[in-house]
C-alpha positions as CSV (number, residue, x, y, z in Angstrom):
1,X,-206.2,42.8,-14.6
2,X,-207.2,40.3,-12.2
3,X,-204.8,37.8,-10.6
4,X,-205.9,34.0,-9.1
5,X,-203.6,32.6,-6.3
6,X,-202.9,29.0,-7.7
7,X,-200.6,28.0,-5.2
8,X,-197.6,28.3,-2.7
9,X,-194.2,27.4,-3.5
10,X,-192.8,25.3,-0.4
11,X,-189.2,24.3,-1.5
12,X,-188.2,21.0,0.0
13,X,-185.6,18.7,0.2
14,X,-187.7,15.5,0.3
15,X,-190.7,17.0,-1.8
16,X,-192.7,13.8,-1.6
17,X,-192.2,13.0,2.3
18,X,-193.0,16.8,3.4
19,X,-196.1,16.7,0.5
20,X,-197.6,13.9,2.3
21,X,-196.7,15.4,5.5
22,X,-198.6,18.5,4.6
23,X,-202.0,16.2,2.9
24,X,-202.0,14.8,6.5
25,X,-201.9,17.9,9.0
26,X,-204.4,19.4,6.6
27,X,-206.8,16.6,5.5
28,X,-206.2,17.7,1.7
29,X,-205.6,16.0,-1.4
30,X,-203.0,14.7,-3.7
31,X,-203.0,16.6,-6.8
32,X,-199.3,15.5,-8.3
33,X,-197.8,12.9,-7.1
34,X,-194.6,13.4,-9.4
35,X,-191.4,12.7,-7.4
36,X,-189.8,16.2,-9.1
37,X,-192.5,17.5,-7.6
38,X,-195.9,17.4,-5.1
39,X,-198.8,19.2,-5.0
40,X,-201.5,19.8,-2.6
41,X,-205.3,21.0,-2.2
42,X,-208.3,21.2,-0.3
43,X,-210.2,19.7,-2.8
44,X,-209.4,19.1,-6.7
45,X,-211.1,22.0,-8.2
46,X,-209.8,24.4,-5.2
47,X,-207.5,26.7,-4.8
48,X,-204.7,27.8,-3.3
49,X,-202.7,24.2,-2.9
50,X,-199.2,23.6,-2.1
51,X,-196.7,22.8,-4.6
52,X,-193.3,21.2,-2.6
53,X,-190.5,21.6,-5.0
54,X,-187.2,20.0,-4.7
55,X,-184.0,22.1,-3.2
56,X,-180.3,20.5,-2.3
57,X,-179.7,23.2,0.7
58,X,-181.2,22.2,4.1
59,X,-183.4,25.1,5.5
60,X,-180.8,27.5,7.8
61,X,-182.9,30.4,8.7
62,X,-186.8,31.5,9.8
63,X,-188.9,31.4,7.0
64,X,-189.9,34.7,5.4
65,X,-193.5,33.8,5.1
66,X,-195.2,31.6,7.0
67,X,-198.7,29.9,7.1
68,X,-201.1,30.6,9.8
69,X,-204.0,28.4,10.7
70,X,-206.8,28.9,13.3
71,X,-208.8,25.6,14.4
72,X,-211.4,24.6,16.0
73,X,-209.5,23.7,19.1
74,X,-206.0,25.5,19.3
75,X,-204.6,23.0,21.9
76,X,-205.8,20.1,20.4
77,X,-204.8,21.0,16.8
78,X,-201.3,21.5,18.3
79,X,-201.1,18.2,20.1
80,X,-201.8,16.2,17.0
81,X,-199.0,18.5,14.8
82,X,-196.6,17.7,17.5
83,X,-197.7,13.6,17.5
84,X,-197.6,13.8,13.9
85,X,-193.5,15.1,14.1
86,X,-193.9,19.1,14.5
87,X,-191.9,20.7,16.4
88,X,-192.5,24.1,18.8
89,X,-190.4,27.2,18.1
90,X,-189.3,29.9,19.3
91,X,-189.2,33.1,16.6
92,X,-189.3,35.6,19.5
93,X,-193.0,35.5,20.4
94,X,-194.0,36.8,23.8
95,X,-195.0,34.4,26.3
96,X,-198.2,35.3,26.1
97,X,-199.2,35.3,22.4
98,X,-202.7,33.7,21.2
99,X,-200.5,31.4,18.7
100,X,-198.1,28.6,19.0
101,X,-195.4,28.8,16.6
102,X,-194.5,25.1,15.5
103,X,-192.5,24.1,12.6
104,X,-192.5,20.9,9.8
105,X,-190.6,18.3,9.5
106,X,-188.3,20.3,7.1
107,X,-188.3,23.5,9.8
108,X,-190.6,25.6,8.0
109,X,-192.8,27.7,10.7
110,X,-196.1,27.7,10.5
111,X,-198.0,29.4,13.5
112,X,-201.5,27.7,14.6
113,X,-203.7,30.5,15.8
114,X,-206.2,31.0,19.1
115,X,-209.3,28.6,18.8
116,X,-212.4,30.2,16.6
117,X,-214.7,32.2,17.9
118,X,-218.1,30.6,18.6
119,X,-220.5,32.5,15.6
């Protein structure tokens, strides 16, 4: 058996807005740009993407799986989520963790991780 991880189901209740939200923070591309539905990639022949499906409920509680991303520059990456309309959070991290937990427009976390490591 062998499995192939196509994608990540983000439910949304503006699919479109929070798609092109997404595209933005993470310099992908538009795959569907079908107002039921919006999905994401790095590139058109690469996997996973981001599919942002349409839900009436608002979000009302912390996600229970999140996306973690490690940059270049930690601080930096954070300063242009938050100029682009994240938001930080508080999940119960200690005060001293290596990520910043930050969420969407729609509320879902997301944690950016410590800077890479030079190789």
């Amino acid at each position: 058996m062998s499995l192939e991880w196509e994608q990540t189901i983000v439910d949304a209740h503006d699919p479109a807005a929070l798609g092109r939200w997404w595209c933005e923070a993470l310099g992908w591309v538009v795959i569907d740009p079908d107002p039921r539905w919006y999905e994401i990639r790095p590139a058109p022949d690469r996997l996973p993407g981001l599919l942002f499906v349409p839900v009436p409920e608002e979000k009302t509680i912390k996600n229970r799986l999140h996306l973690d991303f490690r940059p270049d520059d930690r601080d930096a990456e954070v300063a242009r989520l938050l100029a682009m309309g994240a938001t930080r959070i508080d999940v119960g991290q200690a005060d001293d963790a290596y990520w910043i937990v930050l969420a969407d427009p729609e509320g879902n976390e997301f944690c950016v991780l410590s800077s890479r490591r030079p190789t």
